[in-house]
PDB file as gemmi writes it, atoms N, CA and C in Angstrom:
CRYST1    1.000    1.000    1.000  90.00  90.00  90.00 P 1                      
ATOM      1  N   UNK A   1     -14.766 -14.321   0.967  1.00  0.00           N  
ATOM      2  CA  UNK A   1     -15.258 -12.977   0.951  1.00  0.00           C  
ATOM      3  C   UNK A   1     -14.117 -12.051   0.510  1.00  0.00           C  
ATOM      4  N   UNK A   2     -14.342 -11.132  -0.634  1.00  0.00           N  
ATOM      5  CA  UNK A   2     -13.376 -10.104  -0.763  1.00  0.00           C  
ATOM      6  C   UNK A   2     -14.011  -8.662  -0.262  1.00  0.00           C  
ATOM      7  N   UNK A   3     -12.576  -8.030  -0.011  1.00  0.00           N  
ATOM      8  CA  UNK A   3     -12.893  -6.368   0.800  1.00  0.00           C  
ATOM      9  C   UNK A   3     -12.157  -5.814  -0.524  1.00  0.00           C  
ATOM     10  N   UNK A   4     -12.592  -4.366  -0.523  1.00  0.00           N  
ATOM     11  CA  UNK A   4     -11.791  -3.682  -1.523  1.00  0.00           C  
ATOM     12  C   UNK A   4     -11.472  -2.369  -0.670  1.00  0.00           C  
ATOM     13  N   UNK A   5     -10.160  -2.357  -0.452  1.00  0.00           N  
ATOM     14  CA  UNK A   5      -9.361  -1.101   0.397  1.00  0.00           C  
ATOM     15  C   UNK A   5      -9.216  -0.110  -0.536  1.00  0.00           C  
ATOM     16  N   UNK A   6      -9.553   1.571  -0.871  1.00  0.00           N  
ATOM     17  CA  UNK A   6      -9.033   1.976  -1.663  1.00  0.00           C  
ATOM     18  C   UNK A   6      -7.806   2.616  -0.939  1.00  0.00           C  
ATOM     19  N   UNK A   7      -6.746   3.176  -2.080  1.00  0.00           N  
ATOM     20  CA  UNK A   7      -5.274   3.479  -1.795  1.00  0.00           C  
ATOM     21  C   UNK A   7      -5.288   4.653  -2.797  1.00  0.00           C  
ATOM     22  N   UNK A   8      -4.042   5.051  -2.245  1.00  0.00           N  
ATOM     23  CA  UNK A   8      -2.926   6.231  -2.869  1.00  0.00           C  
ATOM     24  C   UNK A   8      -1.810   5.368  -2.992  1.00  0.00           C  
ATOM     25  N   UNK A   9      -1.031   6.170  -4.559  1.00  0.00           N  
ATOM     26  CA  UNK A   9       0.342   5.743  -4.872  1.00  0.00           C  
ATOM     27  C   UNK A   9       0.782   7.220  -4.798  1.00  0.00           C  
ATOM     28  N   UNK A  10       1.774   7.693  -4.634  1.00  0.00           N  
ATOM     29  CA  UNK A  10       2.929   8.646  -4.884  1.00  0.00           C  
ATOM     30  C   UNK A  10       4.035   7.946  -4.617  1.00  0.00           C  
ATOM     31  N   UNK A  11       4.379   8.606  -6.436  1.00  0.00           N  
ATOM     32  CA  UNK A  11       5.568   8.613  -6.649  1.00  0.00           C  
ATOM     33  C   UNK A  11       6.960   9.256  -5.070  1.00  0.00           C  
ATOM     34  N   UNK A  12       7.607   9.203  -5.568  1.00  0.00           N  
ATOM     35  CA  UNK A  12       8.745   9.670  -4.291  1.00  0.00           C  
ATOM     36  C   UNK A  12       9.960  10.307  -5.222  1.00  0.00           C  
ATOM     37  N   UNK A  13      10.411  10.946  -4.571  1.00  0.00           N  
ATOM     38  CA  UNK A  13      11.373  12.273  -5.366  1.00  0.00           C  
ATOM     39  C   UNK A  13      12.972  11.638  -5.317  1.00  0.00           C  
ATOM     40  N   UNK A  14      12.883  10.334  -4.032  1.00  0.00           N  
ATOM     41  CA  UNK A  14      14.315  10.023  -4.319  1.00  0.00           C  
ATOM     42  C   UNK A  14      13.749   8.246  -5.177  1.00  0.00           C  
ATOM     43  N   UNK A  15      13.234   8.142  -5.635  1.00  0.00           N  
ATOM     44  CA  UNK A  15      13.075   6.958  -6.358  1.00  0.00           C  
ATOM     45  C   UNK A  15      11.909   6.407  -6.209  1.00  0.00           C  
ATOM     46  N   UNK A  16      11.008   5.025  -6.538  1.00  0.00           N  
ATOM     47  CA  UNK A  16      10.534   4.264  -5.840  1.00  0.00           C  
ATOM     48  C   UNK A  16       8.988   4.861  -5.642  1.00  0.00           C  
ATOM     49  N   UNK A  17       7.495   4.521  -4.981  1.00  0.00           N  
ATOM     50  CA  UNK A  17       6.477   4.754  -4.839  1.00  0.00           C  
ATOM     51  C   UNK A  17       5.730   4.515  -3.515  1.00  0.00           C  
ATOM     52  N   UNK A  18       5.153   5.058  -3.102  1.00  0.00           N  
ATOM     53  CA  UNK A  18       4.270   5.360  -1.177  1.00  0.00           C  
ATOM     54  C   UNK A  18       3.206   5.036  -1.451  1.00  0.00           C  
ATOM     55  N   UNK A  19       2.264   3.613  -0.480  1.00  0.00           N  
ATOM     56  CA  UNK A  19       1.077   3.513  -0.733  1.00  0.00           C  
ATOM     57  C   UNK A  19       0.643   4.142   0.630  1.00  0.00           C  
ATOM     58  N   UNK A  20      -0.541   4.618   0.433  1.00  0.00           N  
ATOM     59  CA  UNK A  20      -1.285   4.452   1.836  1.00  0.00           C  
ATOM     60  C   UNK A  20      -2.594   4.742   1.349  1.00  0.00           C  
ATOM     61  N   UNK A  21      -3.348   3.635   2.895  1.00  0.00           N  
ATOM     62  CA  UNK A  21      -4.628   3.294   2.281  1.00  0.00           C  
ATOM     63  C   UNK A  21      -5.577   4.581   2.826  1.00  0.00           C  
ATOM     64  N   UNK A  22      -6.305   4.535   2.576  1.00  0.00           N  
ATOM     65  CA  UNK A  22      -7.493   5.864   3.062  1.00  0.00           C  
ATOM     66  C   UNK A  22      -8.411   6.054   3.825  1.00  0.00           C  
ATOM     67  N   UNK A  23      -8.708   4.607   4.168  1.00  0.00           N  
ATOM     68  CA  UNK A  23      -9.801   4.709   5.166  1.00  0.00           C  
ATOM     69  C   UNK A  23      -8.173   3.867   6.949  1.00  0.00           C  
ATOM     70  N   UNK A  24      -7.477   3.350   6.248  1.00  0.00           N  
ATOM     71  CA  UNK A  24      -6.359   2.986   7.383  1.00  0.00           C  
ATOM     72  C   UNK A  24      -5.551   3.302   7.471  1.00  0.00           C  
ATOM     73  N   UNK A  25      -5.249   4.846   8.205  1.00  0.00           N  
ATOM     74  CA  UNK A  25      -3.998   5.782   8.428  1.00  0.00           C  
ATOM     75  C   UNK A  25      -2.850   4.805   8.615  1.00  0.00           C  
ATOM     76  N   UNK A  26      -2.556   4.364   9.672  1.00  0.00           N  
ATOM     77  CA  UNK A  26      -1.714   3.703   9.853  1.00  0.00           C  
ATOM     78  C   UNK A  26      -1.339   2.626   9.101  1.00  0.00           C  
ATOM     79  N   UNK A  27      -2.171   2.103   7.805  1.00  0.00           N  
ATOM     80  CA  UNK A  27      -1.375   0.922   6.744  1.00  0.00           C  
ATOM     81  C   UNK A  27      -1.005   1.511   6.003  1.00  0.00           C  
ATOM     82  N   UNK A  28       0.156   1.497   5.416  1.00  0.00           N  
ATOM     83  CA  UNK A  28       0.651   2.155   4.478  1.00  0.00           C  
ATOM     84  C   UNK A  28       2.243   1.016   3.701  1.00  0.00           C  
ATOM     85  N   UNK A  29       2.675   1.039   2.888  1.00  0.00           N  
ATOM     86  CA  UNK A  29       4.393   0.734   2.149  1.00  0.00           C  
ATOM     87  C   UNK A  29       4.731   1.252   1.352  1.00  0.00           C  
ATOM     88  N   UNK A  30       5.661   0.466   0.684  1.00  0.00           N  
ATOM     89  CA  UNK A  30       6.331   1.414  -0.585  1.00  0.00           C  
ATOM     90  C   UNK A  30       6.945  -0.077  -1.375  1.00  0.00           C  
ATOM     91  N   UNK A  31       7.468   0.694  -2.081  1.00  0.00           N  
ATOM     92  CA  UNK A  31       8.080  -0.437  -3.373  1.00  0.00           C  
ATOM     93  C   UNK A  31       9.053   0.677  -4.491  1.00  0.00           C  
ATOM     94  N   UNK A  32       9.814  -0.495  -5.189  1.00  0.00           N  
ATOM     95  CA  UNK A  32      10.764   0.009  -6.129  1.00  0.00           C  
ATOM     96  C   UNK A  32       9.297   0.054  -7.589  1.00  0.00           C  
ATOM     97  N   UNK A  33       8.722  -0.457  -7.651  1.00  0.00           N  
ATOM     98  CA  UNK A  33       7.839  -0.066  -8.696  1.00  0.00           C  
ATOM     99  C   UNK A  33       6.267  -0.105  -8.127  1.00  0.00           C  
ATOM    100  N   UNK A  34       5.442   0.447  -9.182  1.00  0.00           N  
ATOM    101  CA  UNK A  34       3.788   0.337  -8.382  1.00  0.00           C  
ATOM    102  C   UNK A  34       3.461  -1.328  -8.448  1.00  0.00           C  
ATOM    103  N   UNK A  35       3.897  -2.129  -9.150  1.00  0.00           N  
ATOM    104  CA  UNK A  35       3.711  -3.422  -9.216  1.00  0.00           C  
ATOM    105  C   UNK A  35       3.859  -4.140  -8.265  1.00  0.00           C  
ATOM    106  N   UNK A  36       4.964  -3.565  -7.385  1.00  0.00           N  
ATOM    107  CA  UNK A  36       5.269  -4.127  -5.997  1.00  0.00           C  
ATOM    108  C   UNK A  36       5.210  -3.448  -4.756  1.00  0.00           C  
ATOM    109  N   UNK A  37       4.796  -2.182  -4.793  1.00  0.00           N  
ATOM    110  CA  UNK A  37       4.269  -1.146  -4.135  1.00  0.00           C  
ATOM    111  C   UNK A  37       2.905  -1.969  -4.144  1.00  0.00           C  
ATOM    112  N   UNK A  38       1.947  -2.506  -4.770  1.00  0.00           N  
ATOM    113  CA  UNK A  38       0.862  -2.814  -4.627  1.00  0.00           C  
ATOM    114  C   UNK A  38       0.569  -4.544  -3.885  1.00  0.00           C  
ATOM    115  N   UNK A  39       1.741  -4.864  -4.338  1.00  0.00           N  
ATOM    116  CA  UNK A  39       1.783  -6.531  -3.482  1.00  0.00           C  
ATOM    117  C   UNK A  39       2.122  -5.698  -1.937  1.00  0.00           C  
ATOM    118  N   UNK A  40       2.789  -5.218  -1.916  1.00  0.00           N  
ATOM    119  CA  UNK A  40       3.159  -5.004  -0.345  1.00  0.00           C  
ATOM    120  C   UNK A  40       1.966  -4.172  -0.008  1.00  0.00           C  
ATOM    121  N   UNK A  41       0.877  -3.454  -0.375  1.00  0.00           N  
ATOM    122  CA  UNK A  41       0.013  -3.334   0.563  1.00  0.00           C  
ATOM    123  C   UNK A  41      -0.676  -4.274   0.562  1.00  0.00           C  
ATOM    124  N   UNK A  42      -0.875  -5.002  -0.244  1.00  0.00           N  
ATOM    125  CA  UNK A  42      -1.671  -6.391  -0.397  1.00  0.00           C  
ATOM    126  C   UNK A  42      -1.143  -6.982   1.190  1.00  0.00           C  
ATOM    127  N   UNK A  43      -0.079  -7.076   1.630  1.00  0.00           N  
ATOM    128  CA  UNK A  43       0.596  -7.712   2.666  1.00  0.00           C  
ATOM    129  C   UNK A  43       0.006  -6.874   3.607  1.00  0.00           C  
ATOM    130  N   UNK A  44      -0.045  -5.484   3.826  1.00  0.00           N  
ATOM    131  CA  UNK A  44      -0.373  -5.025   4.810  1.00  0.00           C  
ATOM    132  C   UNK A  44      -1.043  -5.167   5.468  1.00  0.00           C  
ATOM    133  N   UNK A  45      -2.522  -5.170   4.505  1.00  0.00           N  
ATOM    134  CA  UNK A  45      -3.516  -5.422   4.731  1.00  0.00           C  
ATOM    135  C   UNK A  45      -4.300  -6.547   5.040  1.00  0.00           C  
ATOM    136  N   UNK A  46      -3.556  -7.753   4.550  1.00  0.00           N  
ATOM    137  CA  UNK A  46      -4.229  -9.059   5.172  1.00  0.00           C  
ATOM    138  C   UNK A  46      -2.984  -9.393   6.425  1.00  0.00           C  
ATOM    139  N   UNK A  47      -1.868  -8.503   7.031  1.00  0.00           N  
ATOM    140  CA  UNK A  47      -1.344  -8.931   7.837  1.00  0.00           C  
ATOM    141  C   UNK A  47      -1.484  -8.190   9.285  1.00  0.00           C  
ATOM    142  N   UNK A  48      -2.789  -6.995   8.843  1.00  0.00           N  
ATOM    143  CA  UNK A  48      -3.287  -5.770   9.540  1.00  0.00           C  
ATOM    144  C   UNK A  48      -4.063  -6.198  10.817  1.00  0.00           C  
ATOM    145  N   UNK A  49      -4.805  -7.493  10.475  1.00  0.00           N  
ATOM    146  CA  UNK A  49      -5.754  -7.891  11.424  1.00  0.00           C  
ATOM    147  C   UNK A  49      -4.954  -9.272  12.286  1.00  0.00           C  
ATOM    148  N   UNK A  50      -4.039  -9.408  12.324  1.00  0.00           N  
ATOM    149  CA  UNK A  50      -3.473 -10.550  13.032  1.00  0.00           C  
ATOM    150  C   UNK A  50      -3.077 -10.049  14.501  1.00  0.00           C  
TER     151      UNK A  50                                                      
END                                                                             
């Protein structure tokens, strides 16, 4: 079964990019690019329910 979380990226003023998801205040990361800004919420989120 797949879920589809939607998200926010912002950029960040000292480098780097902020995810957070929208319907789950509290999941949120970051990354040196959106490429990996987006694996790490990938992590968040299947590591959210453990």
């Amino acid at each position: 079964m797949n879920f589809e979380y939607p998200m926010t990226i912002t950029s960040c003023d000292e480098g780097g990019y902020f995810v957070q998801f929208v319907d789950i205040e509290e999941a949120f990361s970051q990354g040196e690019s959106i490429e990996e800004c987006v694996f790490n919420a990938a992590v968040v989120v299947t590591q959210s329910d453990k």
